[in-house]
Structures are given as C-alpha cells and as structure tokens.
N, C-alpha and C positions, 0 to 999 in steps of 0.2 A: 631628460633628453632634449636635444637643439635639431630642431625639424630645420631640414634644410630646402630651399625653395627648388633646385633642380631634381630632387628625390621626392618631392613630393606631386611636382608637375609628372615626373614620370608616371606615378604611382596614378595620378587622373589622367593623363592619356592613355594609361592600362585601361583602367574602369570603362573609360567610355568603348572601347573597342571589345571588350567583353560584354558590356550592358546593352550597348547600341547596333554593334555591327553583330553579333552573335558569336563573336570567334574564344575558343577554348581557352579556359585562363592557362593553362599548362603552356600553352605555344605562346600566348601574349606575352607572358610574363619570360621565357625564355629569350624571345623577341627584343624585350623592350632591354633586358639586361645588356646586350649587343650597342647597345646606343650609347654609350660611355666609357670607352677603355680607361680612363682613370679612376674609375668609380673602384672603390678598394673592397673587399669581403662584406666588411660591414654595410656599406653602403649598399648593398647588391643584397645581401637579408632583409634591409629594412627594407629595398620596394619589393621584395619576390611576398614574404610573409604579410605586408601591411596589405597588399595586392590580393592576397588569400583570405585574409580576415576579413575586409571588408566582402568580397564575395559568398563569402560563408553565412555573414549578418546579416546581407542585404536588406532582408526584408525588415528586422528588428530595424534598422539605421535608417530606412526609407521611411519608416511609419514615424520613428522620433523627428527624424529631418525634416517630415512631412512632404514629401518629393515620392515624384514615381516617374514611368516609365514616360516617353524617350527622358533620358535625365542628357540634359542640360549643365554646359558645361558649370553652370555656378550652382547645380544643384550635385554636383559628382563632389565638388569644393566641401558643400556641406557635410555630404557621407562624411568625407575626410575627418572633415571636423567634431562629427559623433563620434570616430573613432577614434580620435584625440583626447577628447573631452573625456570619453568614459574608459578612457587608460592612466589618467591624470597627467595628460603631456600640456604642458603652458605651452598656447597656441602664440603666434608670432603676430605684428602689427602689420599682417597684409590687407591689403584691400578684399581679397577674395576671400578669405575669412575673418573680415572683423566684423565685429556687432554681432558674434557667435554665443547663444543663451546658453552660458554654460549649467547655470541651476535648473534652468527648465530641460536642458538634455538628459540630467541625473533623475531627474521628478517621472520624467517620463518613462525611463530606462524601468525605475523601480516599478510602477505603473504596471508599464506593458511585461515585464515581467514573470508576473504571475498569469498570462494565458501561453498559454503553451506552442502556441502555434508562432507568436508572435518572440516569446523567450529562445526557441530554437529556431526562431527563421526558418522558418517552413510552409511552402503553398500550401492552402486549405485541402485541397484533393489529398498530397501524402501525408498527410496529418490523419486526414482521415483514415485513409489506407494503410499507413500503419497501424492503426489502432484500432481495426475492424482484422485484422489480417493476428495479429501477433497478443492482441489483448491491452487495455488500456496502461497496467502495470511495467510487461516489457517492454511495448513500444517506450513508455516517458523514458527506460532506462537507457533504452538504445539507441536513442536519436538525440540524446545531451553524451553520449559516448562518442556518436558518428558526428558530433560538433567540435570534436577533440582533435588539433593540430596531431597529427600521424607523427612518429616517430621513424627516424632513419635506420632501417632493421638492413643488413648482410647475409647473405647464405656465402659460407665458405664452399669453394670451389674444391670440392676432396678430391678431383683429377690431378690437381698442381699443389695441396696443402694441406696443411688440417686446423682445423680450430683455433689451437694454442699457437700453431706457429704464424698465424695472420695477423692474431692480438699483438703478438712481440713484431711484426713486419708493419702491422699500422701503426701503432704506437714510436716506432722509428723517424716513421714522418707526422711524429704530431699528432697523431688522431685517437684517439682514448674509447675504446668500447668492453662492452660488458657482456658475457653467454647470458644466454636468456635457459630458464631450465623448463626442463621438457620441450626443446629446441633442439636437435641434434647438430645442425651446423650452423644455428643463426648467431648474430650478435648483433648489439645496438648501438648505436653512436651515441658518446656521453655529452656531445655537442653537436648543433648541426654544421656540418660544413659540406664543401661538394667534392665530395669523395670522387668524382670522376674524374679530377685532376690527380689523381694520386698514381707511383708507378706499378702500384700493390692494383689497383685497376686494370692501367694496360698489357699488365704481365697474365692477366687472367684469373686472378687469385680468388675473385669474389664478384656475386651479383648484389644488386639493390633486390631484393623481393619480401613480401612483407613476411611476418613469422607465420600468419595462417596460410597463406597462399605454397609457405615451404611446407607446410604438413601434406599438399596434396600428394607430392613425389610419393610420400610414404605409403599414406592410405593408397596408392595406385599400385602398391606391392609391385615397382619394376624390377627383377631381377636381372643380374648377368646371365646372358646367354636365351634371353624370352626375346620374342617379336613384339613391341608393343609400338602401337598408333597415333601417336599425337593428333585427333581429328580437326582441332579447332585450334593449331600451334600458335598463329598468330606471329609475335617477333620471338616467343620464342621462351618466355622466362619458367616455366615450366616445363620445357623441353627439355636445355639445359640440368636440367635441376634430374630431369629424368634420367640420363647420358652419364650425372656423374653417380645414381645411385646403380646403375648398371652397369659402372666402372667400364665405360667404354666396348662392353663385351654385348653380343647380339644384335637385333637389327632395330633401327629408332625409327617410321618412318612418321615425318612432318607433315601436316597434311592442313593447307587454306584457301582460299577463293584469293585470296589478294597477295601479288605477285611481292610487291613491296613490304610487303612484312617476312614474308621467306627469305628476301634477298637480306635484312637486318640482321633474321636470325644464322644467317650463311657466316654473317658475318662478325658476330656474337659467338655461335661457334666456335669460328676460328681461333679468337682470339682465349676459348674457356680450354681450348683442346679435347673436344668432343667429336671423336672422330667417327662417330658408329651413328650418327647424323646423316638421314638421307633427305633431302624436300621434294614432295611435289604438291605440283597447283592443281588443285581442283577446278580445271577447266571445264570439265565435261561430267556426266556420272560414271564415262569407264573409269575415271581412274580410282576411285573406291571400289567400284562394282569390280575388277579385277582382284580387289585383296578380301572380299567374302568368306568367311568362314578359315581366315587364314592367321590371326592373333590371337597372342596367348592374354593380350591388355590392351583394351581401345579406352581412351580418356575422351571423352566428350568434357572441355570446359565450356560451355555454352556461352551465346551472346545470352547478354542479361541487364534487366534496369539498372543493375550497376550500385544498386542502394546500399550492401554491403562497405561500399568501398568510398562513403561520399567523405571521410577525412581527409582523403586524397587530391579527389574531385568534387569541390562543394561547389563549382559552377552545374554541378547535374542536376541538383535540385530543380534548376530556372530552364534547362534545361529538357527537363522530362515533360513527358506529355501523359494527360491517362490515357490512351486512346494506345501508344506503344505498349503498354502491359497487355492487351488486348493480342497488337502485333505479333511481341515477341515470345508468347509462351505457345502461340502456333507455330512459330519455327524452331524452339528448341522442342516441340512433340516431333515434328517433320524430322528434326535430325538426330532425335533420340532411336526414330522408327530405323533411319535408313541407316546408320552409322552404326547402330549396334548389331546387322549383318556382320561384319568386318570380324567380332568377335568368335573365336573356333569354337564347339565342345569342351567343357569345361572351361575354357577361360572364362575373365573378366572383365565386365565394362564399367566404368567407373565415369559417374554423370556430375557435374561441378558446375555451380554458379556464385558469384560472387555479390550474390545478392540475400536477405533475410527474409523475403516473403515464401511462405510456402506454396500459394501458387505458380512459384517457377522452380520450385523445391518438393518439398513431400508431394504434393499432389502432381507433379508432373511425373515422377518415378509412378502413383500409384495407376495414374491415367495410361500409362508406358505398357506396365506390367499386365492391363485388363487387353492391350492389343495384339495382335495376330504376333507380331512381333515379339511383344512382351510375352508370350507365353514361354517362348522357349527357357526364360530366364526368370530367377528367383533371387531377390532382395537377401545379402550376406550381413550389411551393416550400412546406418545412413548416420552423419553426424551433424550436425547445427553448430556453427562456430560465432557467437555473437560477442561483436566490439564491449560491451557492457564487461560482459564475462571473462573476458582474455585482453583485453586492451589493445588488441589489434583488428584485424580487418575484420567484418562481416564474410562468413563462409558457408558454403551448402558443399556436403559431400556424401555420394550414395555409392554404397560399389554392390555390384549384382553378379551371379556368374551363369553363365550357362551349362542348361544341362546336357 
C-alpha cells in the first residue's frame, strides 16, 4: 500500500479532534469525509477505517509510541506510524514520520501483548470491570471479540420486499450479500461499501441494524393488530423494525425526551412505509401516565454504558467514565419502575440493553421484579447475546408479563 500524504493528514486532523477536543469519532469521521470531493471510495475507507483502528488501539499504540494525552500533533504522526508499522505498510520519507523504529515497534507490540489490558486496549477500570462482572474467561473472550471491526449487517424491509428479492435488487447495483441463518430478515455485506447511496436505500427496502439488535423485534412478540410502546424509540431503528413485524396493522406508539430523534425517525418512516407509526415527546409525565395499564407490549430499550456495542463505537471505551455505571443503572431502575405501568393485564414488557454487564442486565430485572412495581410482573424468558458467541453486537433481552 502507497500512503498518500492528503489521506493521511486527514486521518491526524481526525485524531486529534477525537483525542483532543472530545468529539465522537462517528461525526468526525463523517465530517472529515466532506472535506474532499474528489477523494474516490477507496480513499474515503482508508481514512474512515484507519480513523477507527487507531481509536480502537489507542492505548496499545500510545504505550508503543510512548505518547499520551493531550497528543501533540507530532505524537498523533507517531500513532500513525504504529499503525503502519504493525500492518507492514512501508512508511514514506516524510519528515513527520522519519527516523520511525520500526524493530522496536514490533519488540514492543509483541511485549505488551501478552498483558491484556494493554493487547485489547483498554482502561484499567473496564478491564477490571469486566472481569469482576462476567468472570476472567468470558470477559478475555468478549473484549478480543468487541475489538473486532463490526460487519455491515441489513434487515430487509418485509413492508416493500423480501429477503430474496433485495439480494437480486442489491446485487443489480453491485453489492454482494449473504442471509445470515437463524436471521429471519438480515443479510451481510460481502464488502464494505456505503449502502446508503444505493437506490434499494431510498426506495426503502432496507435498514442498517446489526443482526442482534434484529432479534429484539422478535423477542418483543409484536403482533398485527396489538398496541405496543416503543418507550425509549430514539431515531427509531427498532421501531421500524417493529411496524414491519406487525405488517403495518395496530397502533406503534414512539415514545422519547428528545425531539430530534422523533423528527429522524418521522422521517425514516416515511421513507420504510410504516404507516401505523405514531410519535410523541415525552415532555412531561402526562404523556406516558395517560397510556397506564393500556399495552399489550412496552419495549423498554434502555440507556446503557453502551459495552455491548464497542465494535461500532471504540471511541466509548476513552469515553466512559466508572462513576456513569453508578448513574445510569439508577435510571434505567427509574424507567423500568415508571414505564412498565404502560403495560395492561397480561401483557408484556420487554427490558433491553445493549450492553454485557449484568448489573444493567440480570440484576436490574431482578432488583425490578422485588419492587412495588415489579411485583405485579413475572420474568417469562431473559436472553444474553455475547459478540464472542454470535459475532455480532453485545445483547441483554428480558421479557416479563404481567399478571
């Protein structure tokens, strides 16, 4: 590979607005792509992907590079060049990376290695934390799994399509994917490209959603013609996904605190033809406290550390704080207590987090189930979906019903 010096600068003005300024590698990197209209596919992978690996390693590439925080534009240079080095890309005779120890980057690589914390790039706090939480065995497995570049996974839109007939409609424009089994509508891209150029996109035919995140529809048993709740909709990609296993038939409603991500999914919607889609904003508490004891399914996907899903988001690691575990498993108690009102007599609530710790998992259903609240309701089935084991996202999913 011939590193080129405009792709590569891009790639360190990424870094440092991720490492420096704090801002989301997702937005930077989408960002920083904007900055070149001639810049062709190719060009546009190698900084979105080299932009993600090095954020992924950090730590491994800070400790080799010997650099740390604020990083310095000539120590951003280095990362680079650990990531060079230990891809076997022949580095270029620039000033800002010459006299780069390619033996001692390999020496060290091998070295640091073998301590775990250091091999999978990872803060000492979730290091620990997984491995006090999950046991020293699953955590080593799960966290060299959740270091694993994500695969570009499809839910077929069965409002507008079916399975077979998206493969022959993407395949038309070039794009090659494969059913995944024990997947009812998913498929994989046999390359990465950006499917959201495609006219199989616009036309509605298909979302991006990872293959565990599609099992929730199911495990949420939405039927046609049931009232069910989206509490925690968000933009929406499990709403959807709701709309089209209840073929459009009974009432969807969307339910979030933040205006802007209803308006997204209004418009996501539209575009899937989900027309049994209602949104409102949680302004106030009337507006849940009116729908008390009136679903037949409330989905609680909860805020959550997000740990399940860090092949996606490897900037969360540098991100996370211990002090939010702390925060956020009293508000998903808070909104497990209030939002499972919503659910009628015999219905179902079904509680989801996209994370592997059971402190915002098993024991939060069980801490649920001992309260005022919880009592009305009994645990049916809870399922553990770990990236190790399935190759795709970290999953929590519990569905309960009332009596």
């Amino acid at each position: 590979m011939r590193l080129h010096r405009n792709l590569v600068f891009a790639v360190v003005d990424a870094l440092n607005l991720i490492f420096n300024e704090g801002e989301y590698a997702d937005k930077v990197v989408e960002k920083t792509l904007k900055h070149d209209k001639r810049w062709g596919s190719r060009d546009r992978g190698f900084i979105a992907e080299t932009t993600y690996d090095i954020v992924r390693w950090k730590r491994l590439y800070s400790e080799i590079a010997e650099v740390g925080a604020p990083y310095s534009r000539p120590n951003l240079f280095r990362l680079f060049a650990v990531w060079a080095v230990l891809r076997g890309i022949q580095l270029p005779d620039w000033k800002q990376i010459e006299h780069t120890p390619a033996r001692r980057i390999k020496g060290r690589f091998d070295e640091l290695s073998k301590i775990r914390k250091y091999r999978e790039s990872i803060p000492d706090w979730i290091d620990d934390l997984g491995a006090d939480s999950l046991g020293e065995e699953l955590w080593t497995k799960e966290i060299a799994a959740l270091n694993k570049q994500a695969q570009v996974v499809l839910r077929t839109n069965t409002l507008k399509t079916t399975k077979n007939k998206l493969i022959t409609i993407l395949l038309d424009e070039g794009i090659g994917t494969d059913p995944i089994e024990g997947y009812a509508d998913a498929l994989v891209l046999k390359e990465r490209t950006n499917v959201f150029k495609t006219k199989a996109f616009a036309d509605g035919f298909f979302e991006v959603q990872d293959a565990s995140s599609q099992k929730v529809g199911t495990f949420a048993q939405a039927e046609p013609g049931l009232r069910v709740i989206d509490a925690c909709a968000g933009a929406g990609g499990k709403t959807l996904h709701l709309a089209a296993l209840m073929q459009n038939k009974g009432q969807l409603i969307a339910l979030d605190i933040y205006s802007n991500k209803l308006k997204e999914l209004k418009r996501r919607a539209k575009r899937a033809g989900a027309h049994n889609i209602e949104t409102r904003l949680i302004s106030t508490s009337k507006v849940y406290k009116k729908l008390y004891s009136s679903a037949d399914r409330v989905l609680i996907d909860a805020p959550c550390t997000g740990l399940g899903v860090l092949r996606r988001n490897p900037d969360a690691k540098w991100k996370l704080q211990p002090e939010f575990l702390t925060k956020i498993t009293k508000v998903q108690q808070e909104i497990l207590r209030t939002y499972s009102k919503m659910v009628k007599e015999k219905g179902k609530l079904v509680y989801v987090t996209c994370s592997i710790l059971p402190q915002e998992n098993k024991e939060q259903v069980k801490q649920f189930l001992g309260s005022d609240e919880g009592k009305e309701f009994s645990l049916e089935k809870e399922v553990n979906i770990y990236a190790s084991e399935s190759g795709f996202d970290g999953f929590y999913m519990a569905r309960l019903v009332r009596k």
